[in-house]
VOPAGU-2260 file (C-alpha; in pm, 1 decimal, decimal comma):
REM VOPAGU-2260
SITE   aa  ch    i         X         Y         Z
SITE  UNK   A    0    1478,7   -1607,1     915,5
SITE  UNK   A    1    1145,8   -1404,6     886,2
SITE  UNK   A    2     994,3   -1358,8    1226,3
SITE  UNK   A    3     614,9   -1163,6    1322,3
SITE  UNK   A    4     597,5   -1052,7    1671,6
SITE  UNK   A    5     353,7    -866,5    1835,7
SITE  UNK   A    6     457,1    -525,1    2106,7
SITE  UNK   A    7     206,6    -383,0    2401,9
SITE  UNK   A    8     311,5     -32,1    2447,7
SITE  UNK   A    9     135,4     179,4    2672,4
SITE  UNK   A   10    -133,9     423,1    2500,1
SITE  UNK   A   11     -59,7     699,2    2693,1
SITE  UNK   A   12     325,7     696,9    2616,9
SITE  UNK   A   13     248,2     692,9    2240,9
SITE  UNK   A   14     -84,3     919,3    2225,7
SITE  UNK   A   15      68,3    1175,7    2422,5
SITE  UNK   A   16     422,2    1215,9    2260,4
SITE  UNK   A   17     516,0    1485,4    2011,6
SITE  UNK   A   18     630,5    1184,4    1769,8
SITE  UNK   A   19     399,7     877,8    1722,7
SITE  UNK   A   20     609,1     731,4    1476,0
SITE  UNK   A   21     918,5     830,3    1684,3
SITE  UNK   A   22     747,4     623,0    2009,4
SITE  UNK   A   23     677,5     322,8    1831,7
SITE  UNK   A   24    1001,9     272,9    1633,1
SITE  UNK   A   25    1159,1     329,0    1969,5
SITE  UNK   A   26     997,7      -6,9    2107,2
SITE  UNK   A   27     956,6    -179,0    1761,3
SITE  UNK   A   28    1362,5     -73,4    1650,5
SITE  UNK   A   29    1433,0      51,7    1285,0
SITE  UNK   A   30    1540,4    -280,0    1169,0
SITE  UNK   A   31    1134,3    -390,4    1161,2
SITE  UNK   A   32    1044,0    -472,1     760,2
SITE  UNK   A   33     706,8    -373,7     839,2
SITE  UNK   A   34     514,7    -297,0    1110,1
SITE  UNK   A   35     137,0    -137,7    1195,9
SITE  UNK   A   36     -94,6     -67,7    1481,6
SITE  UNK   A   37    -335,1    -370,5    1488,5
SITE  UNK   A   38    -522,1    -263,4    1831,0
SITE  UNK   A   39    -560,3      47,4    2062,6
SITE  UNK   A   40    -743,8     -32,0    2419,4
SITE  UNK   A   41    -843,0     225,7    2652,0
SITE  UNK   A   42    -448,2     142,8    2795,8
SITE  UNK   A   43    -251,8     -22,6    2532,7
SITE  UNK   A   44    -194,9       2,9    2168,6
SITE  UNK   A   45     -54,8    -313,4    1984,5
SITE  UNK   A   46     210,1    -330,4    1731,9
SITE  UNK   A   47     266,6    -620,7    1491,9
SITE  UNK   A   48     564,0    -596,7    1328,1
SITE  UNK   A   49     773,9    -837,8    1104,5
SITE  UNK   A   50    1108,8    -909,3    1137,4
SITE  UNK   A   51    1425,4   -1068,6     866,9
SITE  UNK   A   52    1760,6   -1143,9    1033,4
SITE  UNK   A   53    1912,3    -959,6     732,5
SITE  UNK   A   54    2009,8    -574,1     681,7
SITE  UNK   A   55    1718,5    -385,3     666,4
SITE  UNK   A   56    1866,6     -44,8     523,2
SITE  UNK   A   57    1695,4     271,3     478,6
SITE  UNK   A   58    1845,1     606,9     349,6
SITE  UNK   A   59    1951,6     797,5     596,5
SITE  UNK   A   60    1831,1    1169,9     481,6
SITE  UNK   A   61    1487,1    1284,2     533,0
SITE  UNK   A   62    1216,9    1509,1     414,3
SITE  UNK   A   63    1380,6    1795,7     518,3
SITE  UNK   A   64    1646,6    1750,7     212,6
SITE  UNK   A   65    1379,8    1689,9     -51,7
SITE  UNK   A   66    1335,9    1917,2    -339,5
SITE  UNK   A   67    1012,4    2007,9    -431,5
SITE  UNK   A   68     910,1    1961,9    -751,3
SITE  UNK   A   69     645,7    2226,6    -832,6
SITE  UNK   A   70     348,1    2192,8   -1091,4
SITE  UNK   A   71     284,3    1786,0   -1034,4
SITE  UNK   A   72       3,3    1685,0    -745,4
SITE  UNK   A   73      -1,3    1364,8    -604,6
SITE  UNK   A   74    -260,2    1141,1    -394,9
SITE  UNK   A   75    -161,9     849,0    -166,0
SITE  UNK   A   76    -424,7     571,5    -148,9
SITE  UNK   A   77    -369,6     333,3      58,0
SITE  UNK   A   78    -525,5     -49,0      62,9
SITE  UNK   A   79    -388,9    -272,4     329,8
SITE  UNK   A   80    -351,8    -598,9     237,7
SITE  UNK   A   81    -457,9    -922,4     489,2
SITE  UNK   A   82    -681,2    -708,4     699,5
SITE  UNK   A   83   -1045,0    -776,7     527,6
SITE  UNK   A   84   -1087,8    -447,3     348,2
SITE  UNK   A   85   -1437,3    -469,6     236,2
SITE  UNK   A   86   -1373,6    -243,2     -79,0
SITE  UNK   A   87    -996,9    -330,0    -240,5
SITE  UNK   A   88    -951,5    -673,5      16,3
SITE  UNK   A   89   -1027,8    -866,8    -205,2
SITE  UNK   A   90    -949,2    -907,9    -626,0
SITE  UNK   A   91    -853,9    -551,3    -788,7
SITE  UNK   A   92   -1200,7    -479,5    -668,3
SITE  UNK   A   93   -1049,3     -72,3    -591,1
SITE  UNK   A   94    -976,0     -21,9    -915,9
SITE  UNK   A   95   -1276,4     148,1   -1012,7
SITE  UNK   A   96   -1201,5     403,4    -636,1
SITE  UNK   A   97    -864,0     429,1    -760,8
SITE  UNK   A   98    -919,8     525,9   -1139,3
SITE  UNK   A   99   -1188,1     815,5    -995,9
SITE  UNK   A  100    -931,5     960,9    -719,3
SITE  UNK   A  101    -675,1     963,3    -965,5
SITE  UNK   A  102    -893,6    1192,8   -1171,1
SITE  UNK   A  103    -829,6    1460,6    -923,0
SITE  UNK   A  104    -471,5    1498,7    -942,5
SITE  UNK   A  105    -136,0    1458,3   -1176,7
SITE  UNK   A  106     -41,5    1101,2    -971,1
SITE  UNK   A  107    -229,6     827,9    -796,6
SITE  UNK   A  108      30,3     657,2    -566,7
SITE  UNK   A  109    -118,4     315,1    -478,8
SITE  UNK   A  110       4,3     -51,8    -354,0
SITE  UNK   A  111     -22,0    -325,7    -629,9
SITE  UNK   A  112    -345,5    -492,3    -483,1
SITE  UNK   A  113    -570,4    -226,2    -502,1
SITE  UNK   A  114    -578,6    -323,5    -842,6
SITE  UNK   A  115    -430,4    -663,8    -956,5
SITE  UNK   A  116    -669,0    -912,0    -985,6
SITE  UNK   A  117    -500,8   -1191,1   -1184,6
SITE  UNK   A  118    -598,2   -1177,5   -1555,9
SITE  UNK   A  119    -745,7    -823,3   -1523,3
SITE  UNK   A  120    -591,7    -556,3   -1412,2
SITE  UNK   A  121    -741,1    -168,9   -1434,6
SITE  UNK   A  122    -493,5     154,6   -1379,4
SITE  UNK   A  123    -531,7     501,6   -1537,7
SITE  UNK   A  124    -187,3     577,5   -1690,3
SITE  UNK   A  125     -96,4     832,6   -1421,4
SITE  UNK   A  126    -165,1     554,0   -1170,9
SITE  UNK   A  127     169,0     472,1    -992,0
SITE  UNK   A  128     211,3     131,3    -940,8
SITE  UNK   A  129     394,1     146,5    -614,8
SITE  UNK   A  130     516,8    -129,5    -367,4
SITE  UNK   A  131     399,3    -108,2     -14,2
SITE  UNK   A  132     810,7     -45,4     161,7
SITE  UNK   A  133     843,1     219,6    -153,8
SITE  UNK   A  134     522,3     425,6       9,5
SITE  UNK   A  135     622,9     360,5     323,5
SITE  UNK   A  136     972,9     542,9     242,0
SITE  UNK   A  137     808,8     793,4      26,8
SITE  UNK   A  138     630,8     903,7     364,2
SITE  UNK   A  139     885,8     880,2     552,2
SITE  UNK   A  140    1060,2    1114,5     337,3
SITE  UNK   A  141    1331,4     932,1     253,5
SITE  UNK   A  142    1309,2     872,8     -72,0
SITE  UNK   A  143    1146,2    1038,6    -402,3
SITE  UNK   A  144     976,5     826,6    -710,7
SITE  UNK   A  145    1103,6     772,3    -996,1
SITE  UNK   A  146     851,6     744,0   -1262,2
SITE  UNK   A  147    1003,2     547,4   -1585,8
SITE  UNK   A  148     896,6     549,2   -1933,5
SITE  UNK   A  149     931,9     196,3   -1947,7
SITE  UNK   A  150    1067,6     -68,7   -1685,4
SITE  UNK   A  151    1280,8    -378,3   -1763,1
SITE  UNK   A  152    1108,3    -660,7   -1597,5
SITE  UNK   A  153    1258,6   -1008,9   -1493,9
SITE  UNK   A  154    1077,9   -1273,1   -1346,4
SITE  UNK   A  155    1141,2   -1542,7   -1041,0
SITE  UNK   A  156     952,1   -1872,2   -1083,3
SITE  UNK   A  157     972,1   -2063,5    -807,3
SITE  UNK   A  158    1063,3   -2475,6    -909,7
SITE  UNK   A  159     761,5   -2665,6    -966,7
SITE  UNK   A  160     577,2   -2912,9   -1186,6
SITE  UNK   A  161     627,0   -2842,6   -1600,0
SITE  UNK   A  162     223,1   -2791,1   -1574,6
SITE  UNK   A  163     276,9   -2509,4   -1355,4
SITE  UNK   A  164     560,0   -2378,5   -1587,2
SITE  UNK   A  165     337,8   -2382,1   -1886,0
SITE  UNK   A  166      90,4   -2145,9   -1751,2
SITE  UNK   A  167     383,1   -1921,3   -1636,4
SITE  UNK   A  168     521,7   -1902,2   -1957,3
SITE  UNK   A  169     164,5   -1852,0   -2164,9
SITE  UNK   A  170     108,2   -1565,6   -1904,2
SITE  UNK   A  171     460,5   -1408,7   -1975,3
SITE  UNK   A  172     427,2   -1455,9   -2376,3
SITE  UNK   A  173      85,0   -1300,4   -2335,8
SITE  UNK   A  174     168,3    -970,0   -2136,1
SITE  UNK   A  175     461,6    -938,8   -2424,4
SITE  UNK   A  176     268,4    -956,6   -2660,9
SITE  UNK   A  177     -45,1    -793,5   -2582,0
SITE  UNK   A  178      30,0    -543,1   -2355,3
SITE  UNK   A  179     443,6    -460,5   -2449,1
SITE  UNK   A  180     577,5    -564,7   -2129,8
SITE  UNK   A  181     955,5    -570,7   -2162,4
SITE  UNK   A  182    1011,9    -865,3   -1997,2
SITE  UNK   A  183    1359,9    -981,0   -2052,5
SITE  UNK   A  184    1456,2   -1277,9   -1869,7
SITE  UNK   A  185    1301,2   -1534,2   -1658,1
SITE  UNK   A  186    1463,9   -1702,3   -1379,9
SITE  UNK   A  187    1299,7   -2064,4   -1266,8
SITE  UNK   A  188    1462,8   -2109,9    -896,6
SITE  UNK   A  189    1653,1   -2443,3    -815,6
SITE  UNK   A  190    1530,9   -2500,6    -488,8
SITE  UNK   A  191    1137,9   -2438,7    -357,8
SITE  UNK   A  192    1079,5   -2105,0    -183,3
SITE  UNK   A  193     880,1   -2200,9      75,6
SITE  UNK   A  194     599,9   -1827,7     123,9
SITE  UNK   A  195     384,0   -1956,7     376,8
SITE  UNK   A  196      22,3   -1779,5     534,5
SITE  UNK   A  197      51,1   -1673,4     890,6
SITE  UNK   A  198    -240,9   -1500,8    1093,9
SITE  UNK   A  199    -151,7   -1273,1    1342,1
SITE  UNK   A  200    -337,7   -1213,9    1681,3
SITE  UNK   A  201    -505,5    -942,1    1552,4
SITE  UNK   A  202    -674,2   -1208,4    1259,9
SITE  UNK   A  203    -491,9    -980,3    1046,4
SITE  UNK   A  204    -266,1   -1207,0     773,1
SITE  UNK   A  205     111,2   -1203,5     728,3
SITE  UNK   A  206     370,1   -1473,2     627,3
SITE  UNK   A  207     715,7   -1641,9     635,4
SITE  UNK   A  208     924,6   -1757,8     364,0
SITE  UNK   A  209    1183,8   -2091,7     417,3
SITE  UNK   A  210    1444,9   -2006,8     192,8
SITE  UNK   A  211    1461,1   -1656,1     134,4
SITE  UNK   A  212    1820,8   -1653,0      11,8
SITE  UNK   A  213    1692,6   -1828,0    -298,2
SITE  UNK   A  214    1508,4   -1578,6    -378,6
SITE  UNK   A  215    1798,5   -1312,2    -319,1
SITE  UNK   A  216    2031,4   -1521,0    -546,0
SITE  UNK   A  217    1774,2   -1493,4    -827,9
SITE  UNK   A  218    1721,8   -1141,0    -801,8
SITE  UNK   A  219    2106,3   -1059,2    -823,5
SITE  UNK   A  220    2126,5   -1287,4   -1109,2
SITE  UNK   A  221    1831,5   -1096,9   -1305,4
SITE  UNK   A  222    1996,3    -749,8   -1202,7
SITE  UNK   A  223    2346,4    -866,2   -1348,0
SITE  UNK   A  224    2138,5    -920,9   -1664,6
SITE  UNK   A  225    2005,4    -542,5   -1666,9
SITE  UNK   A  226    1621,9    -598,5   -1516,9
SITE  UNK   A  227    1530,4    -242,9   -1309,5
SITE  UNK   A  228    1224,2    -427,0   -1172,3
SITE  UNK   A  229    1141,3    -811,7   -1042,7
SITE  UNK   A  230     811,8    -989,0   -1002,5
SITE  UNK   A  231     787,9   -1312,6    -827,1
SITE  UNK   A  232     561,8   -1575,9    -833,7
SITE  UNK   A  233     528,9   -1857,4    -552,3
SITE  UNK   A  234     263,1   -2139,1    -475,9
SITE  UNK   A  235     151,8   -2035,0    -157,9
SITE  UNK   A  236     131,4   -2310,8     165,7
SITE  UNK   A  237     -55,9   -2320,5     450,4
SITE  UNK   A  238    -352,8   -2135,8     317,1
SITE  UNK   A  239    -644,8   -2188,5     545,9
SITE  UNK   A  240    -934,6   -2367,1     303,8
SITE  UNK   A  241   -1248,4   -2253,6     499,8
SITE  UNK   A  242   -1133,0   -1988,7     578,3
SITE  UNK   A  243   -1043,9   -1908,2     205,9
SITE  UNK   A  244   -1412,1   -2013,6     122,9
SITE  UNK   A  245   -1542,8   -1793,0     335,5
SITE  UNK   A  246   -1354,7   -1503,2     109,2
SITE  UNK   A  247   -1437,0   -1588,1    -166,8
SITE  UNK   A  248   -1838,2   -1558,2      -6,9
SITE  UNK   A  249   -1764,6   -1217,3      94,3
SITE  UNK   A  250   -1679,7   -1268,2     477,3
SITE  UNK   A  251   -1288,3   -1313,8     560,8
SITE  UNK   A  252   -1015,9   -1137,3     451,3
SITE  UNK   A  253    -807,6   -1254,3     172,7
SITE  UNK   A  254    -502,7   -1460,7     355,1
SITE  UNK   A  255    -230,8   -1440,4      42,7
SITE  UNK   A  256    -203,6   -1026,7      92,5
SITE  UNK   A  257      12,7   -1071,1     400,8
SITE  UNK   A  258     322,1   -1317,9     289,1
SITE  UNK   A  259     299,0   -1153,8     -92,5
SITE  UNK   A  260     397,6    -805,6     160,9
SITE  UNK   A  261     669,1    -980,4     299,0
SITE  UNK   A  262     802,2   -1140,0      29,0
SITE  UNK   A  263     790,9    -768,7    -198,5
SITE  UNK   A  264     927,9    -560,8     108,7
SITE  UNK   A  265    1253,7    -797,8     162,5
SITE  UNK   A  266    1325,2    -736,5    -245,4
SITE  UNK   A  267    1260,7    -351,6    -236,6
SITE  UNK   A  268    1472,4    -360,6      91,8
SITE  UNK   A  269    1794,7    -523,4     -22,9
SITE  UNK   A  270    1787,2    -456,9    -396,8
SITE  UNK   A  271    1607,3     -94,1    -436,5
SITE  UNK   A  272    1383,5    -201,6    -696,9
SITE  UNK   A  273    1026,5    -194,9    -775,8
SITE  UNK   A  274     909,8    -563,1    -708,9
SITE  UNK   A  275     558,3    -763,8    -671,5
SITE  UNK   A  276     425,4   -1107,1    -591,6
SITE  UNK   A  277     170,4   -1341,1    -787,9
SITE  UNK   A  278       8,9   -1657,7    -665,7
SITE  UNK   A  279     162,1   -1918,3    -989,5
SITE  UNK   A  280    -167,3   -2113,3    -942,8
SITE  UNK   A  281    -491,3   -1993,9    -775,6
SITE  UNK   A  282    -663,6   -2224,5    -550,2
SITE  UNK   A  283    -944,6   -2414,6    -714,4
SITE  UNK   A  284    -968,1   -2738,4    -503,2
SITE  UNK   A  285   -1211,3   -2523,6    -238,2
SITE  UNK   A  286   -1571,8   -2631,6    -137,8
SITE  UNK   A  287   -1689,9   -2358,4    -233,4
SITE  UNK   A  288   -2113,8   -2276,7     -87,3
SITE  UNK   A  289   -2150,9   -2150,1    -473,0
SITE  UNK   A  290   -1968,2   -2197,2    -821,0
SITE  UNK   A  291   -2042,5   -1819,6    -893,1
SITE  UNK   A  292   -1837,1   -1696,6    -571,6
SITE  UNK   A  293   -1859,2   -1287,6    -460,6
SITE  UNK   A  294   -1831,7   -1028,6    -735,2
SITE  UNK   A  295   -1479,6    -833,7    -579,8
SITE  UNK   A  296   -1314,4   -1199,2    -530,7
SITE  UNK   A  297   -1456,6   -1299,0    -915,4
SITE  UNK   A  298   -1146,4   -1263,0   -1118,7
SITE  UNK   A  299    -915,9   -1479,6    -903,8
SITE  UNK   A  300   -1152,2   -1738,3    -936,6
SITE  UNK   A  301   -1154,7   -1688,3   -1307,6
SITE  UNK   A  302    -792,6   -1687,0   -1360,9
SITE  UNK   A  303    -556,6   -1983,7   -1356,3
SITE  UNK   A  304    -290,6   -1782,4   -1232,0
SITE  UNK   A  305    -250,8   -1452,5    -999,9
SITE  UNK   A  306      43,9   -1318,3   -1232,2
SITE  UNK   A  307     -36,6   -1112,3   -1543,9
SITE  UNK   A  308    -141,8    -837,5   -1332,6
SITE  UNK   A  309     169,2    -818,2   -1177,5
SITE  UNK   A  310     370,4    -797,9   -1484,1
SITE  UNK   A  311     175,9    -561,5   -1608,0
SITE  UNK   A  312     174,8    -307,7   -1341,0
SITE  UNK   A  313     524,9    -370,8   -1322,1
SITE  UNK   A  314     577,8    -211,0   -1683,2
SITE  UNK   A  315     584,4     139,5   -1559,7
SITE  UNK   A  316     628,5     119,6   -1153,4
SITE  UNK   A  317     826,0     382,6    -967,6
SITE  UNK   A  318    1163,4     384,6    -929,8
SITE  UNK   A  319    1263,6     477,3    -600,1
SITE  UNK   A  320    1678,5     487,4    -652,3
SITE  UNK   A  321    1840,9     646,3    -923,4
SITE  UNK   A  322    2152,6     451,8    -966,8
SITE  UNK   A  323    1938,9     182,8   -1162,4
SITE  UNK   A  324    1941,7     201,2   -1513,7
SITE  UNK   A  325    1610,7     335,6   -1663,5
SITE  UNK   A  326    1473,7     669,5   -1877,7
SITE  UNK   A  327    1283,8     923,5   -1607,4
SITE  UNK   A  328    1045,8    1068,7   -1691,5
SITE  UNK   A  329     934,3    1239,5   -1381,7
SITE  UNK   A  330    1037,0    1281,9   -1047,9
SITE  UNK   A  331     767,5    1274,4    -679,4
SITE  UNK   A  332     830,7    1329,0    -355,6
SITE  UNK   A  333     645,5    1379,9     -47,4
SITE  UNK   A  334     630,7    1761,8     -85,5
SITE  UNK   A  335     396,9    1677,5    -405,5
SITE  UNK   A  336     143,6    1446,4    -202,2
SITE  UNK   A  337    -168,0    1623,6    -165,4
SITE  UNK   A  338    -318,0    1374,0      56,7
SITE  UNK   A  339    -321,2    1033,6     192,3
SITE  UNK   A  340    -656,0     822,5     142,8
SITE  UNK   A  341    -692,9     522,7     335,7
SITE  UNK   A  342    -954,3     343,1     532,1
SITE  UNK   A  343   -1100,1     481,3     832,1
SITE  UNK   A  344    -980,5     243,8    1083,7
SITE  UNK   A  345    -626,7     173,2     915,9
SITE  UNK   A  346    -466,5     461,3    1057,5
SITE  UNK   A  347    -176,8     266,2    1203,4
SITE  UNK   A  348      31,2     189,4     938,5
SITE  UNK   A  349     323,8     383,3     871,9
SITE  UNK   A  350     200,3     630,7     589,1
SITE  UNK   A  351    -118,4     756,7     829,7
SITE  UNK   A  352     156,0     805,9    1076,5
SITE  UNK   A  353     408,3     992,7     856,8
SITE  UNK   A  354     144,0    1216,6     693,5
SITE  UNK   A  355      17,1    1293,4    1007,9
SITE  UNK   A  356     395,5    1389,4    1141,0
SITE  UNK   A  357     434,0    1618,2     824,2
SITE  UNK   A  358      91,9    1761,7     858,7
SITE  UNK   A  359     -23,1    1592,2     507,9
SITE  UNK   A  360    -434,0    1591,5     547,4
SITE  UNK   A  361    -562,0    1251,6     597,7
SITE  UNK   A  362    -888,1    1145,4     399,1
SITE  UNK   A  363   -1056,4     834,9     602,5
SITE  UNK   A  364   -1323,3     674,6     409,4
SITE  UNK   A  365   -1540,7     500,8     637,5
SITE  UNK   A  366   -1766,4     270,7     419,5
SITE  UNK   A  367   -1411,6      47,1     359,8
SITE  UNK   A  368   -1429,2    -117,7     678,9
SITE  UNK   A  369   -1189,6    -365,6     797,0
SITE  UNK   A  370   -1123,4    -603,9    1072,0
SITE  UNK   A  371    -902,6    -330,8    1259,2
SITE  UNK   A  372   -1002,7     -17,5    1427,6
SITE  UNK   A  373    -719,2     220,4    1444,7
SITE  UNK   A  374    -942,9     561,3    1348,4
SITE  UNK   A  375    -870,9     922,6    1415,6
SITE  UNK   A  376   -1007,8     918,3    1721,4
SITE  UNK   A  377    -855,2     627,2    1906,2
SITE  UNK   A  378    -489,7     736,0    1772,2
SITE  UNK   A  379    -524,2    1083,7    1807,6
SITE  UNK   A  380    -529,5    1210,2    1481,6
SITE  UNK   A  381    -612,9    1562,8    1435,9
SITE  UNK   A  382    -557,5    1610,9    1032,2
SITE  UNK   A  383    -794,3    1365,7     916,1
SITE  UNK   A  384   -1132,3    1413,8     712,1
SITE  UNK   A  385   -1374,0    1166,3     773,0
SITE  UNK   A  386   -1578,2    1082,9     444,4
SITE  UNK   A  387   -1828,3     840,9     380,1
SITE  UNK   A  388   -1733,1     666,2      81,7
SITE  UNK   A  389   -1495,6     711,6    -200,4
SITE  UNK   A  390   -1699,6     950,9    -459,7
SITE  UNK   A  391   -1717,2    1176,3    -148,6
SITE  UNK   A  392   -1328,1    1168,0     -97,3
SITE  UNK   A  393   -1296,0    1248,7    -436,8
SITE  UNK   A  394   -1446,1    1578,7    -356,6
SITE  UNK   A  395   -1246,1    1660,3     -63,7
SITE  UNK   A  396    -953,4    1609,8    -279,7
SITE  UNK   A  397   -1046,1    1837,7    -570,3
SITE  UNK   A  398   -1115,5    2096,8    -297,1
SITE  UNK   A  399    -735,3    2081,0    -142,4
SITE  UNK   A  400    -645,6    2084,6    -488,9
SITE  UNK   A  401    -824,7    2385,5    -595,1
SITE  UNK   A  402    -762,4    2558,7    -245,8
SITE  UNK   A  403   -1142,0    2544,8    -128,9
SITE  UNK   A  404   -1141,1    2579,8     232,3
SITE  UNK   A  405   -1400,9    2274,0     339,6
SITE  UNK   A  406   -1574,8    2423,2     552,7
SITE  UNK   A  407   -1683,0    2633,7     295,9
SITE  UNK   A  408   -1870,0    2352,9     105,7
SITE  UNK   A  409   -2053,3    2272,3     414,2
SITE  UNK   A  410   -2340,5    2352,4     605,5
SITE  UNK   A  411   -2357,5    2535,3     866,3
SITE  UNK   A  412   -2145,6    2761,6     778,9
SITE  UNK   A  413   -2025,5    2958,1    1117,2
SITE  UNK   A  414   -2040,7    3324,7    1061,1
SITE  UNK   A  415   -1789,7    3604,7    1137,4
SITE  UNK   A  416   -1885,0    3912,3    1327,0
SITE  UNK   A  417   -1735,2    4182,6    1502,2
SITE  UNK   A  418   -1764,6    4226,5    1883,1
SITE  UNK   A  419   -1868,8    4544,9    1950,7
SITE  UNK   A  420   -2096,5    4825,2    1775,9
SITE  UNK   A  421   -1968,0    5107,4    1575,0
SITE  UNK   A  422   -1932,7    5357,4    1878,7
SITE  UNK   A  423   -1718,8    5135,8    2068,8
SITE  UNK   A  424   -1480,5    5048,9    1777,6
SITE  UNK   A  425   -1292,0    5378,1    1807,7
SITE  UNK   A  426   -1205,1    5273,6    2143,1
SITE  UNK   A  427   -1151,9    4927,5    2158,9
SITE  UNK   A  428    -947,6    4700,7    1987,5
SITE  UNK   A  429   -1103,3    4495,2    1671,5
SITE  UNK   A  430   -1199,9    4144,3    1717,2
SITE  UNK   A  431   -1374,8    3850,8    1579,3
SITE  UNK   A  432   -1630,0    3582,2    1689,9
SITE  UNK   A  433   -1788,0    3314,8    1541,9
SITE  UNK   A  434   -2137,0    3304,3    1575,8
């Protein structure tokens, strides 16, 4: 059973302890699948957290036993899903942010929807492909990435009509043949799966999922067969329709992101390998106030189906255990990550809260607004950088790479000078002010 709830904890308990993440996982209990900070008052900040009645494991050693693995830079960006982003909320429509911060180091670490948008899908090759529980451990320090050569992707099709299963299979037979996706076996589920939308207090979107031991069953079958990574595709219920018209005009946040999440972090967390979900069949039956519907939501509306991109990004995702069968061909932890990158009022989630915790700078872009507003600020942040947009947190990035002191590239900059004249600096000690 998959269950959301929602925790008031006091702000000053959390703010003012040495641990943020500590506080919260206190109250919210380790067992959570995912959780973030949806709300901070002037007295409370509120969790929303989701919950399975199965094992949720996590290794137990930390960053403190991580190698580091010297010459290789990596950037964290992260793009909640279900919370309205106005630049990646919608259809792959980061991709083009993505491909330009990724320019600035050796890896791009990023969740599957910053850049899957059904048919299309645009990633640099040192763009990992990274499920949101995999970053969330990667913070956390509890696990390193595994970057493959090439993956061994099987597929779980939930039952449906023979329709549906013909535009599954022309979109598997496609990504084999066009883009060398080794996709070696496809499992069609006996029973419906039953991923439903869910919107949280906060308006932010999650999910549930019916049967989720059908979906277990049909990953342990595909793993028997040798597959190191799983996508899943699922026809979606309870989507809200004018609600989903008013995404696709540019206003609402896109309600699939939050029960795809779900359904992802409950593979990653049983099975330890890379995993994604696709709509099977995008909505078209929507009243839609125009046929030519906003330019980020654009290629869902084109595409029959939300799963090539998946497949495709799955080709070369990051392994995050080493017992599974694959070639490596490099290895990233969190002493690599050079920054985090995430919206300016998404500092909540659990990588803001882990980079913070292992002093990893924080670059908060503020044009990517979203319908929460946990900034710096309000959470008490004191390693972020507040940019504007993403070309300027491209900058700040090259600088940390290249060891340019910020403040240095901006204007004023305070100036050092002595205290005292030259007669008095025989006699007193030497200090500094800024002027």
């Amino acid at each position: 059973m998959i269950e959301n709830r929602q925790f008031r904890l006091s702000k000053f308990d959390v703010i003012g302890a040495g641990s943020i993440a500590g506080v919260i996982e206190q109250w919210v209990g380790r067992e959570a699948l995912r959780w973030y900070i949806a709300q901070i008052t002037d007295e409370e900040i509120v969790v929303e957290a989701t919950f399975y009645d199965g094992e949720v494991s996590e290794p137990a050693e930390g960053i403190e036993s991580r190698g580091c693995f010297p010459g290789r830079s990596a950037v964290v960006s992260i793009v909640p899903t279900g919370v309205g982003c106005n630049l990646g909320g919608y259809a792959g429509d980061a991709a083009p942010a993505t491909n330009l911060l990724a320019a600035t180091a050796d890896y791009l670490i990023t969740n599957p929807n910053a850049v899957n948008a059904s048919n299309f899908i645009s990633m640099d090759e040192n763009v990992l492909y990274t499920e949101g529980l995999c970053i969330d451990l990667l913070m956390k320090g509890a696990v390193d990435l595994h970057v493959p050569y090439a993956n061994r992707v099987g597929l779980i099709v939930e039952k449906s009509c023979p329709e549906n299963l013909d535009v599954v299979f022309n979109v598997v037979n496609t990504v084999r043949a066009v883009h060398g996706v080794d996709l070696s076996d496809v499992v069609i589920t006996e029973e419906p799966v039953g991923s439903h939308c869910v919107e949280n207090e906060s308006g932010a979107f999650v999910g549930t999922v019916d049967r989720p031991q059908v979906i277990f069953d049909a990953c342990e079958r595909l793993i028997r067969n040798g597959v190191n990574a799983i996508a899943i595709t699922t026809n979606i219920q309870d989507l809200p329709p004018e609600n989903y018209v008013k995404h696709f005009d540019g206003e609402y946040p896109n309600p699939l992101g939050g029960v795809e999440a779900v359904i992802s972090h409950m593979i990653v967390n049983r099975f330890k390998v890379p995993a994604a979900h696709a709509p099977m069949m995008n909505c078209k039956d929507l009243d839609l106030s125009h046929p030519i519907v906003d330019a980020r939501g654009a290629g869902e509306m084109s595409s029959v189906s939300g799963l090539a991109c998946t497949l495709i990004g799955l080709r070369r995702a990051p392994q995050v255990s080493p017992e599974r069968a694959f070639r490596c061909a490099d290895i990233v932890n969190v002493r690599n990550v050079l920054a985090l990158v995430t919206p300016a009022g998404c500092l909540g989630g659990v990588p803001a809260i882990y980079a913070h915790k292992h002093g990893i700078p924080i670059v908060a872009v503020a044009e990517n607004e979203t319908i929460l507003g946990v900034s710096a600020d309000r959470i008490g942040i004191g390693n972020a950088i507040e940019v504007r947009s993403y070309a300027e947190a491209a900058g700040v990035l090259l600088a940390l790479k290249r060891g340019i002191s910020l403040e240095s590239i901006r204007r004023p900059l305070p100036t050092h000078r002595h205290r005292f004249g030259d007669s008095a600096r025989a006699e007193r000690p030497y200090r500094v002010q800024f002027a």
